[in-house]
N, C-alpha and C positions, 0 to 999 in steps of 0.2 A: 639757742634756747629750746629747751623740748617743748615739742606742739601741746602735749594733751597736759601742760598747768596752766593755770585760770591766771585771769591779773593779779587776785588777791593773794594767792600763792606765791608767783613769781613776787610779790613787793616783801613778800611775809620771808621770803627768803632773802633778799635784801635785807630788812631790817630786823631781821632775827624773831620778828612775833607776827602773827595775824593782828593782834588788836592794834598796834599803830598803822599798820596797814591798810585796813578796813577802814577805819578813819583819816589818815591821810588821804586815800584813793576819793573817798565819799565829798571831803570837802574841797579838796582842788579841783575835781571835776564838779563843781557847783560854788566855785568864784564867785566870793560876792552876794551868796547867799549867808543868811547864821542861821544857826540849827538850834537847840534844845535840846538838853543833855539827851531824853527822853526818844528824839529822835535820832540822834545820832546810835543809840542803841538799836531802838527799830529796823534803822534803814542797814546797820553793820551785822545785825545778828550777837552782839558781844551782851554781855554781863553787865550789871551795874558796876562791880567793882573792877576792872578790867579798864571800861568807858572812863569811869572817875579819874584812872591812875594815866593812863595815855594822855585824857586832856590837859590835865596837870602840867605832866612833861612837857607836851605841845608847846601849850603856854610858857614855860618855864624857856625852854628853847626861841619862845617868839616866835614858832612857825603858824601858831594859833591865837588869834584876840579870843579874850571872853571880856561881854559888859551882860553884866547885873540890871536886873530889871525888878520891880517891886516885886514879883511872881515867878520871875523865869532868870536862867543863867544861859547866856545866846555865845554862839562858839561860832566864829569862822575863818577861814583860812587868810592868813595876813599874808598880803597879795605884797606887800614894800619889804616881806626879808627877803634877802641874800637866796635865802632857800629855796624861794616860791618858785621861781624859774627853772633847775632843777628838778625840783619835785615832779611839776609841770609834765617836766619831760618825761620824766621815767613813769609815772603813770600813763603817761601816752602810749608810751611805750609797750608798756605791760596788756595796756587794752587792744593796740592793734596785734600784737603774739596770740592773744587768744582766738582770732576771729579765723 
């Protein structure tokens, strides 16, 4: 792997966009937390419409729960697919190449 790309890079090249990337990376490296659509923006740097369409698929996929809340829509990494482990790794991954 070349030295000088970031994790988000290296996963954005794997999955062919930054925006799942950026949100995959954010919430498998914070297992077990849920986030708000609002933050997940925040902390990715991404768009609203971008955030919307990635969490969508997530979810669609099952790599992602969303529960509904009177106020908020809570998003986090579903730790019981097939995927999570996987994933896991290859953000690992991605983080230790950068350093």
């Amino acid at each position: 792997m070349k030295d000088n790309l970031k994790a988000d890079e290296i996963l954005a090249k794997l999955f062919g966009s930054v925006s799942p990337a950026r949100i995959i990376e954010l919430l498998v490296s914070h297992a077990g937390r849920a986030f708000y659509q609002r933050e997940i923006m925040f902390e990715t740097g991404l768009f609203l419409h971008p955030t919307q369409r990635e969490l969508e698929n997530l979810v669609d996929l099952e790599i992602v729960k969303k529960r509904e809340t009177n106020d908020r829509v809570y998003y986090e990494v579903n730790t019981h697919s097939p995927l999570f482990k996987p994933l896991r790794e290859i953000c690992e991954t991605a983080q230790k190449s950068k350093k």
